[in-house]
Residue frames relative to the residue before (quaternion, step in Angstrom):
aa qw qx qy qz dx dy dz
X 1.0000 0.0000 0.0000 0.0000 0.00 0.00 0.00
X 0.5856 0.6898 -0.2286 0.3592 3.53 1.16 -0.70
X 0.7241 0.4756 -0.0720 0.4944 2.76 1.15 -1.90
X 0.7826 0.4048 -0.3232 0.3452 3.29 1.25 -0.80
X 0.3748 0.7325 -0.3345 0.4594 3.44 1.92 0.06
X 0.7084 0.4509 -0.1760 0.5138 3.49 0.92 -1.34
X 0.5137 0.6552 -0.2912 0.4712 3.48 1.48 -0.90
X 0.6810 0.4133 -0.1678 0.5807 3.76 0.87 -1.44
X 0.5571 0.3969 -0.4788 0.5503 4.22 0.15 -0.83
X 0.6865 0.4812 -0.4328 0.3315 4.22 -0.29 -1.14
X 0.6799 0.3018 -0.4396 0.5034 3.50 0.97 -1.30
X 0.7638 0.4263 -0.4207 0.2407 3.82 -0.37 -0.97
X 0.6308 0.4313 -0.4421 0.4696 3.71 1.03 -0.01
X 0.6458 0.4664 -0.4196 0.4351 3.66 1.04 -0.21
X 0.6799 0.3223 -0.3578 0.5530 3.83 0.96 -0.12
X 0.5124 0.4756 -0.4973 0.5137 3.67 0.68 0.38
X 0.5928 0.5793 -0.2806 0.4839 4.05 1.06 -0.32
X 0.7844 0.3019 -0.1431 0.5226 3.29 0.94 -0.88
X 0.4446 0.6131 -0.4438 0.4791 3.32 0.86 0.35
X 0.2841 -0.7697 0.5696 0.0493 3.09 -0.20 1.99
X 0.4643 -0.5424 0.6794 0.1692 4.22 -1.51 1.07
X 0.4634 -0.5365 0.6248 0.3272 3.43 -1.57 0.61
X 0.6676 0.3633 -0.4964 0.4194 3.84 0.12 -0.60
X 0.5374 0.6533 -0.3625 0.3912 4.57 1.33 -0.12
X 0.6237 0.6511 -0.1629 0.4007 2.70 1.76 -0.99
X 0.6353 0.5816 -0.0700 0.5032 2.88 1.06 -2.02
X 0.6692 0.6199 -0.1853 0.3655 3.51 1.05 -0.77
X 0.6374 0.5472 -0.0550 0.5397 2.63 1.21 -1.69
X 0.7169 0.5558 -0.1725 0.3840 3.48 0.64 -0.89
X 0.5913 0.5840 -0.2334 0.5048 3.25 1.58 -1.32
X 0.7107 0.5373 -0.1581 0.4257 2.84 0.85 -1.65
X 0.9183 0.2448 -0.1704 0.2603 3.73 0.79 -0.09
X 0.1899 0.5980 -0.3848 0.6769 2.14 2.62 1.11
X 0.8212 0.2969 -0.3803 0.3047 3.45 -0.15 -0.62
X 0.4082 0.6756 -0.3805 0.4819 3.72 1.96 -0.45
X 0.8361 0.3026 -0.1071 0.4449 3.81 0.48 -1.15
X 0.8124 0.1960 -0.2429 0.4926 3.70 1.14 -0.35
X 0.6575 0.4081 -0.4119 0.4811 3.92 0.81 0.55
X 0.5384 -0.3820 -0.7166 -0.2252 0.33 -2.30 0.71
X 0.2758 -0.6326 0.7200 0.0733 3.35 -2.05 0.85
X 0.7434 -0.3921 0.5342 0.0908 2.70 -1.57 1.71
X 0.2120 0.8280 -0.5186 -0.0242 3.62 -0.21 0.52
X 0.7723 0.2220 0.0498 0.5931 3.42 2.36 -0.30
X 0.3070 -0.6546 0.4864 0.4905 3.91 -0.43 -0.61
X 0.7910 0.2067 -0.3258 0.4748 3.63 1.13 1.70
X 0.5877 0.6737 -0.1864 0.4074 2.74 1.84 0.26
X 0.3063 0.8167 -0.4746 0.1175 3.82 -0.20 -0.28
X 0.4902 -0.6906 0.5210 0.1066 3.06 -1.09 1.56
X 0.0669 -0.7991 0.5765 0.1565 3.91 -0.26 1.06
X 0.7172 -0.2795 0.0848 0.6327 3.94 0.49 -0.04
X 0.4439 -0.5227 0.7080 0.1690 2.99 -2.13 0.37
X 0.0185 0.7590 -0.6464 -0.0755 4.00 -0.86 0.80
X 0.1975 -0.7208 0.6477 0.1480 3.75 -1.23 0.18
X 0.0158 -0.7662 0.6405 -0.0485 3.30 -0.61 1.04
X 0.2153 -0.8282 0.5139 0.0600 3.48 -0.16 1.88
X 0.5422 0.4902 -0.5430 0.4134 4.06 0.71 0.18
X 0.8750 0.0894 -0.2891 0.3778 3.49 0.81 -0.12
X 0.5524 -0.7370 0.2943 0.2552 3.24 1.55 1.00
X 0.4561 0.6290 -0.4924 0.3924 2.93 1.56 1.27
X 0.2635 -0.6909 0.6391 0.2117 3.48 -1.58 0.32
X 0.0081 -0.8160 0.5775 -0.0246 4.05 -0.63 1.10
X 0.2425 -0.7783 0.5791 -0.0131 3.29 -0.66 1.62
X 0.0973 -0.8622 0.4855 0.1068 3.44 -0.35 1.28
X 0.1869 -0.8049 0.5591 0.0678 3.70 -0.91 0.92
X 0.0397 -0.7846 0.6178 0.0337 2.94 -1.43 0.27
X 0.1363 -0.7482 0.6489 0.0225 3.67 -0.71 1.17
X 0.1167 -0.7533 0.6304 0.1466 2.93 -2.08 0.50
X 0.7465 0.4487 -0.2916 0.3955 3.66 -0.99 -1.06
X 0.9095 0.1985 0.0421 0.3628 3.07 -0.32 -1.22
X 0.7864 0.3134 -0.2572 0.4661 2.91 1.35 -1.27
X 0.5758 0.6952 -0.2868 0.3208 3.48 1.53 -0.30
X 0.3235 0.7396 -0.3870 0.4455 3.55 1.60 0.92
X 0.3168 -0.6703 0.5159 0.4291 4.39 -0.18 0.87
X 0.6903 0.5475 -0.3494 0.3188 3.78 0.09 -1.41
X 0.7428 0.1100 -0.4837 0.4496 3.84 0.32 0.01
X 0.2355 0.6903 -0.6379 0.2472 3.50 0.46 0.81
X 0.1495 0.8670 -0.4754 -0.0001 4.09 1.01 -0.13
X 0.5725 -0.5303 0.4648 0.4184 3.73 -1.01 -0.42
X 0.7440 0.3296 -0.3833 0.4370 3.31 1.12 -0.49
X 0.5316 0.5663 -0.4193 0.4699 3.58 1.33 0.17
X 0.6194 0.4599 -0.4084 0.4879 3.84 0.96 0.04
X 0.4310 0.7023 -0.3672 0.4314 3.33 1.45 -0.71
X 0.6288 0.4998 -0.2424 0.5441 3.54 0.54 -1.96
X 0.7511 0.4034 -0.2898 0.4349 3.65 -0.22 -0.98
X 0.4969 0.7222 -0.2795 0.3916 3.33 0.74 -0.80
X 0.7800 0.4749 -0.0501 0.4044 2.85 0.30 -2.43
X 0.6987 0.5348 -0.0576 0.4718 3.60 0.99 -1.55
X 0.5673 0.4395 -0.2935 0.6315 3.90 1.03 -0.85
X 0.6360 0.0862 -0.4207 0.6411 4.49 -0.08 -0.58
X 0.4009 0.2273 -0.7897 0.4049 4.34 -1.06 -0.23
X 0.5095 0.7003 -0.4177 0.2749 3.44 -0.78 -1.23
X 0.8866 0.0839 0.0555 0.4516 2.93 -0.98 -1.26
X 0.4581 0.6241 -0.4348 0.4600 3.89 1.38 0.13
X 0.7918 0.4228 -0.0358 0.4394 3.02 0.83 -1.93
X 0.6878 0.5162 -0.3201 0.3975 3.53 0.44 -0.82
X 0.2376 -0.7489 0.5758 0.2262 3.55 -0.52 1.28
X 0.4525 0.7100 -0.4386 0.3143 4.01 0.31 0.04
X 0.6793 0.3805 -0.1792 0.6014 3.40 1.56 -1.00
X 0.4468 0.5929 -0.6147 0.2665 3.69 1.04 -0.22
X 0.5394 0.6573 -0.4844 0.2057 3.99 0.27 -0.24
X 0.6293 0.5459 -0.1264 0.5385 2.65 1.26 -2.18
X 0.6918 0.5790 -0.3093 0.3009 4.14 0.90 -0.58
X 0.5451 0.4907 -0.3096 0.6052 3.20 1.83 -0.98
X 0.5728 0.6013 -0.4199 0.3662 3.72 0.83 -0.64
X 0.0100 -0.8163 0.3993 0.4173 3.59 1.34 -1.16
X 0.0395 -0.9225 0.3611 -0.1308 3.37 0.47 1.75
X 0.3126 -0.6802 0.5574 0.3590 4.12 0.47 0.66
X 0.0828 0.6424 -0.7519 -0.1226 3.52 -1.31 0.07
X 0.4225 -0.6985 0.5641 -0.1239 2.90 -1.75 1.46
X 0.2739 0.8469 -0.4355 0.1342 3.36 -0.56 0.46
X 0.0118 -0.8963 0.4202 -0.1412 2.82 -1.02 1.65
X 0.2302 -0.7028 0.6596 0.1343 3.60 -0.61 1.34
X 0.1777 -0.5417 0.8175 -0.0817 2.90 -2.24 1.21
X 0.5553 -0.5322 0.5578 0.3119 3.00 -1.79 0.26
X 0.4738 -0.6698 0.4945 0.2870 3.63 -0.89 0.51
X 0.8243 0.2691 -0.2367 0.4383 3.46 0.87 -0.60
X 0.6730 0.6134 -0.1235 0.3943 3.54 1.50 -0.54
X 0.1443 -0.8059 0.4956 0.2899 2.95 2.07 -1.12
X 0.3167 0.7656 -0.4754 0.2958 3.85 0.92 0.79
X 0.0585 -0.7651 0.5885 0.2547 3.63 -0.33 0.22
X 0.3423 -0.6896 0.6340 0.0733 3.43 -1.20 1.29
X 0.8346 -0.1114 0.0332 0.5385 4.10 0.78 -0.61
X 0.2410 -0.8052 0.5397 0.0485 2.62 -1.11 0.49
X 0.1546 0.8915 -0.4248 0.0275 4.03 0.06 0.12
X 0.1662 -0.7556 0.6327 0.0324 4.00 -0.51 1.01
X 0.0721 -0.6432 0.7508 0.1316 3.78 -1.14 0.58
X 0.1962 -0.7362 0.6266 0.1642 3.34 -1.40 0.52
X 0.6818 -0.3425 0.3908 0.5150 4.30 -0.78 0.08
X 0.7865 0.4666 -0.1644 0.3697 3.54 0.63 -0.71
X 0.4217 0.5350 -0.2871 0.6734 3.39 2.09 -0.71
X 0.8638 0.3013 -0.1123 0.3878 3.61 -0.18 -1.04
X 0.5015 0.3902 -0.4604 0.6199 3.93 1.11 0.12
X 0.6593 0.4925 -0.3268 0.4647 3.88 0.31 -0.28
X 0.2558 -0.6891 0.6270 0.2580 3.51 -1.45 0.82
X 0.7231 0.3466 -0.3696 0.4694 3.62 1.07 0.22
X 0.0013 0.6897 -0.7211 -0.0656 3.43 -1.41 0.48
């Protein structure tokens, strides 16, 4: 009777172990998207270098990188972060792919650098509250 107690606790703590978490998931996934598809071409100045998930703060950060043209500080302006701004939450409002990561209530991050300089020109973070809102 003992043995067969101790027999049952081994299986239910070994299938309580393997029971994979959505933020494992989410992880797991990033992680093997960014192994097989970066960096990706994402423009003729763009390119996605990796995607990370960091589940203690339920954030997702898309790193970029830009060159030629865009890789220049001065048209970095305010009204050109604006644009980027504006276009990155449409985005992540509109795009039913992320609706996973949305029920999750995941920040997404994102960040352009310079390709040759390793400069960061912007930088931008939505939170659950940016992106459930039509205003920001």
């Amino acid at each position: 009777m003992k043995q067969l107690f101790l027999l049952a606790c081994t299986v239910i703590l070994l299938l309580a172990c393997k029971r994979e978490t959505m933020d494992d998931r989410i992880c797991k996934q990033t992680r093997e998207h960014t192994e097989k598809s970066c960096p990706k071409r994402m423009d003729a100045y763009t390119v996605l270098d990796s995607m990370v998930y960091h589940p203690t703060e339920r954030m997702m950060t898309y790193h970029y990188s830009v060159s030629d043209k865009m890789d220049v500080d001065s048209i970095y302006t305010m009204e050109m972060k604006d644009l980027f701004d504006a276009s990155l939450l449409n985005n992540i409002r509109h795009n039913a792919g992320l609706n996973e990561l949305k029920q999750h209530a995941v920040t997404f991050s994102y960040i352009y650098s310079s390709q040759t300089r390793g400069t960061v020109y912007m930088t931008f973070t939505y939170t659950p509250d940016d992106y459930a809102s039509q205003t920001k």
